[in-house]
C-alpha positions in Angstrom: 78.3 97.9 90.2 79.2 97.8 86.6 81.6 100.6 86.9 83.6 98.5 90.2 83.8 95.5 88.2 85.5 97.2 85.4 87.8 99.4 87.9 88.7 95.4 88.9 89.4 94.3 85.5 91.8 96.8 84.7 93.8 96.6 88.1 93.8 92.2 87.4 95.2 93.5 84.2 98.3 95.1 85.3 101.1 92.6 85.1 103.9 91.6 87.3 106.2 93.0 85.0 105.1 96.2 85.3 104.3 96.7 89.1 108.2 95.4 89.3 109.3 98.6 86.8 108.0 101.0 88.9 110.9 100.0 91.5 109.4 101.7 94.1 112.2 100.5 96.5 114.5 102.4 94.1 113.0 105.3 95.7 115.2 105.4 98.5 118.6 106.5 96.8 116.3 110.0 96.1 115.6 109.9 100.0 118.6 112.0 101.4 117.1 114.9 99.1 113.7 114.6 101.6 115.7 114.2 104.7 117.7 117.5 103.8 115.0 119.5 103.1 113.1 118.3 105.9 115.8 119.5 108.0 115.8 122.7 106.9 112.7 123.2 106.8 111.4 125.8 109.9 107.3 125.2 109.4 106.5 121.1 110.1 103.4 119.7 110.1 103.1 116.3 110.5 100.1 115.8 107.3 102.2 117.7 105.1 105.4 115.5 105.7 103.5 112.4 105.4 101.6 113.5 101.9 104.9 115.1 100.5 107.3 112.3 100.9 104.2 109.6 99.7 103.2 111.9 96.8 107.2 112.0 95.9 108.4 108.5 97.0 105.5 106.2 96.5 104.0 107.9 93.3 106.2 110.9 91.3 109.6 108.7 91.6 107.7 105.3 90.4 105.9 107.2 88.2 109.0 108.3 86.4 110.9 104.6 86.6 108.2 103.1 84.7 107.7 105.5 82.1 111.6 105.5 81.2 111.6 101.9 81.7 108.0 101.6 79.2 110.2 103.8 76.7 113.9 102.1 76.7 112.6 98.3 77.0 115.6 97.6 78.5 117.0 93.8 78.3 119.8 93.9 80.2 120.6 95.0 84.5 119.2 98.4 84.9 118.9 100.6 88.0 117.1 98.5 90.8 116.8 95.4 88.6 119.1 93.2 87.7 117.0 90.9 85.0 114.5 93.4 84.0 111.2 91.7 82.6 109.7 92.4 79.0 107.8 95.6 79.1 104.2 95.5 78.5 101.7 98.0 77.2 99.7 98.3 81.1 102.9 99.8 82.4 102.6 103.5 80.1 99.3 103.7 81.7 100.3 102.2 85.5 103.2 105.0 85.1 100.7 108.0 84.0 98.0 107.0 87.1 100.4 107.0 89.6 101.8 110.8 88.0 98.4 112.0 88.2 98.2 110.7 91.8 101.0 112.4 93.0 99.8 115.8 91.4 96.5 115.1 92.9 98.0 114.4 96.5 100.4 117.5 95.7 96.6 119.7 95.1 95.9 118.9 98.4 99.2 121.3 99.7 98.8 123.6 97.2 98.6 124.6 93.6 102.3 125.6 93.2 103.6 122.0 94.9 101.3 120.3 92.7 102.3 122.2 89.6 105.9 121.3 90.5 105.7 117.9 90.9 104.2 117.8 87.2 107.5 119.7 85.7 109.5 117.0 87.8 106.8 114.3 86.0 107.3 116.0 82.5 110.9 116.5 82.4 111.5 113.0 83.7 109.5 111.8 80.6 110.9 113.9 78.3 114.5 111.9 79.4 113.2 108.8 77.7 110.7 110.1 75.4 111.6 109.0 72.3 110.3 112.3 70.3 112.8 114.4 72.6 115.4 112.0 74.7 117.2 114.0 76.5 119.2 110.8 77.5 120.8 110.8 74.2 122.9 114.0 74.6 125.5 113.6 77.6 126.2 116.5 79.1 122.3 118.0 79.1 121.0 114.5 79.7 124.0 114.6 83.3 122.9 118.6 83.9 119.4 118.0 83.9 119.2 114.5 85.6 121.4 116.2 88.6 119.6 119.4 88.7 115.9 118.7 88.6 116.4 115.2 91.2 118.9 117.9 93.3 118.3 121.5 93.2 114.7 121.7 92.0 113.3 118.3 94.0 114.6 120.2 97.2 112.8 123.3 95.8 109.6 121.1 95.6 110.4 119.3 98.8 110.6 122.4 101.2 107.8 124.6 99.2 105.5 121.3 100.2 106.9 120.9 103.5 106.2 124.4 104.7 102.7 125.2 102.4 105.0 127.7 99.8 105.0 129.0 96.6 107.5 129.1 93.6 109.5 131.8 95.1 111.4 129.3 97.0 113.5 128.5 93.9 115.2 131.6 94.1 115.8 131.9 97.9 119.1 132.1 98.4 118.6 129.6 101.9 116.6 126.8 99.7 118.8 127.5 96.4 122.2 126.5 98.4 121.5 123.7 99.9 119.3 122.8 96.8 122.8 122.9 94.4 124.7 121.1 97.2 122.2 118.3 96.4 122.2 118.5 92.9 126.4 118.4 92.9 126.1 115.3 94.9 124.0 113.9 92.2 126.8 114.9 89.3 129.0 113.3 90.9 127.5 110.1 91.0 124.9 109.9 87.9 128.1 108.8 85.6 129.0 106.2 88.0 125.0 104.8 87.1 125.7 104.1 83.6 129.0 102.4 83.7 127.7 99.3 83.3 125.4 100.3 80.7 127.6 100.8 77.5 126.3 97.8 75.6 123.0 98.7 75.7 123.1 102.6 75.6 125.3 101.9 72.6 123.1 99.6 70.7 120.1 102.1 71.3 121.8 105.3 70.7 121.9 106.9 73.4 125.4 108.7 74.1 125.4 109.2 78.1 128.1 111.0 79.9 129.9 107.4 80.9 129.8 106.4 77.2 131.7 109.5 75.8 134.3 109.7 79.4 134.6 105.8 79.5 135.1 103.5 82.4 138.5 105.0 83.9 137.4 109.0 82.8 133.9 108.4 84.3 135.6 108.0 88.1 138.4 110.3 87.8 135.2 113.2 86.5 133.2 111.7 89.9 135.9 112.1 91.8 136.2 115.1 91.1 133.0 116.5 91.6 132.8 114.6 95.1 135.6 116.1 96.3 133.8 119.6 95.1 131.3 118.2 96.8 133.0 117.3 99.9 134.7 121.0 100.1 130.9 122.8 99.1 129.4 121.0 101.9 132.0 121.6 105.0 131.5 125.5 103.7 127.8 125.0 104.2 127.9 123.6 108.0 131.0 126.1 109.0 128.8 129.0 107.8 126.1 127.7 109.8 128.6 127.4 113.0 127.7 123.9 112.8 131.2 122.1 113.4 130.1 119.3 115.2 127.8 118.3 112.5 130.3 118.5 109.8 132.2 116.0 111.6 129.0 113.6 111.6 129.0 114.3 108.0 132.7 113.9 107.2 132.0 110.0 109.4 128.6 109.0 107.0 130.8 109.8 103.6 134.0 108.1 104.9 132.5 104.2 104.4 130.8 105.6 100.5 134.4 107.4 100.1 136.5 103.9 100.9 133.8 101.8 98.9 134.5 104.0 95.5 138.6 104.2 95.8 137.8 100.3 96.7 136.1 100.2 93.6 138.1 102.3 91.5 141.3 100.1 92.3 139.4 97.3 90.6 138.6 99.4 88.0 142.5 100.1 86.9 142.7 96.6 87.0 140.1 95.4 85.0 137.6 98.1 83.7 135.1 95.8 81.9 135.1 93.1 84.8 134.4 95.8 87.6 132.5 98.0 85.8 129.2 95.9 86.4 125.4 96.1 87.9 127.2 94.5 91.2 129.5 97.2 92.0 127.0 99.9 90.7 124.4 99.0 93.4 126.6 98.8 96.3 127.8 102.4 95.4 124.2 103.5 95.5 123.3 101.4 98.4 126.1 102.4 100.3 125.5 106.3 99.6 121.7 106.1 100.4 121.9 104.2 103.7 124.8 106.8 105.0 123.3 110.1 103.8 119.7 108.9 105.1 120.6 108.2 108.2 123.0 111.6 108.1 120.1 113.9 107.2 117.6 111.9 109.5 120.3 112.8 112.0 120.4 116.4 111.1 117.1 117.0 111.0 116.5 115.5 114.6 119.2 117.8 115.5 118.2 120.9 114.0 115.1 120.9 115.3 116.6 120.2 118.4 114.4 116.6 118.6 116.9 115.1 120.2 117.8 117.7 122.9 113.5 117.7 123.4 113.5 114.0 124.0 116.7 113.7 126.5 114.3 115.7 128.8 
């Protein structure tokens, strides 16, 4: 009994503040990296799909927002919250439970998903951490940030989707579709810290935005989406999938008219546009278009759609 009441002690402990730093809703601008994998993925189970994308969305991803958030103590609009609260001390230890419950939900598939999910946990703290901070050096902090939420998250994804091992990082049908993800990420991780510069100033912390500035940040993502853009039409040709590359070309055309939208106001007034506002409408918009593109793909792929017209 004694044990119960403590266990409800520490949970009345954890604040507001720091339930509101995991931004768990923040979760769903990773989501089109599920969906993708998902799709590709030729061994479902409906268990696995439901304890891979909770482990990742509901536990790993939180888990990483509030250990960065624990470490920067930012004051001013950061990803997913515009007035972020005063970090307290409950929120290190809220962020390193929910880390250990997504490894332990990951043990459940399997040793290697479970051991990947902690190298996604430990890099993501090593970001912030203020003994290593990767965030302070801009083009490692943009590599790493890209390649680890793209190419190796997708890695993770699939090898829990279909009960697999760490060979999967170096199968040529998983690493493909894995870099495509992670050069979607490139192009838009600058566009995440435009708004930033004060603050990543003040602490330090040279990100890619800070040394290209406003104007060179979207000229550089505009140049990696439209590597992007090219990357991915190869992908669905290869695959004879025409007809999907013309779904895909539709879900980027409203994100691809929201950022030359932005990036007029930008020439206009850098400091005005560049600001928390725009920022989240760029991810918003992406997430809700590639979402419901991937949920599309996968229902197509697996030929969901053609099973429930009959």
């Amino acid at each position: 009994m004694e044990k119960v009441i403590n266990i409800t002690q520490r949970i009345s402990m954890i604040s507001t503040s720091s339930v509101q730093h995991l931004r768990i809703p923040f979760s769903l601008f990773l989501m089109p990296v599920f969906f993708f994998a998902l799709a590709l993925t030729p061994n479902h189970n409906e268990w696995r799909i439901i304890w891979v994308f909770i482990a990742l969305h509901l536990f790993l991803y939180p888990s990483s927002n509030g250990y960065n958030s624990y470490f920067d103590k930012d004051e001013e609009s950061i990803g997913g919250l515009k007035h972020p609260p005063k970090v307290t001390k409950d929120l290190y230890w809220l962020s390193m439970v929910f880390f250990l419950i997504a490894i332990g939900i990951g043990g459940t598939i399997n040793l290697s998903f479970a051991l990947m999910l902690m190298v996604y946990g430990v890099v993501s703290m090593a970001y912030s951490h203020p003994s290593i901070r990767i965030k302070k050096y801009p083009w490692w902090s943009w590599f790493i940030a890209g390649f680890f939420q793209g190419y190796f998250t997708f890695a993770t994804t699939y090898a829990g989707l279909s009960d697999l091992g760490w060979d999967v990082l170096i199968k040529p049908h998983v690493a493909i579709p894995g870099l495509l993800t992670s050069l979607m990420l490139w192009g838009n991780y600058p566009l995440t810290q435009v708004y930033q510069h004060g603050e990543d100033s003040r602490r330090g912390d040279r990100t890619l935005s800070l040394v290209l500035g406003i104007k060179g940040t979207f000229l550089f993502a505009a140049i990696v989406f439209m590597v992007t853009g090219a990357a991915f039409t190869w992908f669905f040709l290869a695959r004879n999938q025409s007809q999907i590359l013309w779904i895909f070309l539709g879900a980027m055309t409203p994100i691809t008219i929201y950022f030359l939208v932005w990036f007029s106001f930008i020439r206009l007034n850098p400091v005005k546009y560049a600001n928390y506002h725009w920022a989240m409408g760029m991810n918003y918009f992406s997430a809700l278009a590639l979402n419901a593109f991937f949920i599309y793909y996968f229902l197509e792929n697996t030929q969901f759609i053609q099973v429930l017209g009959h």
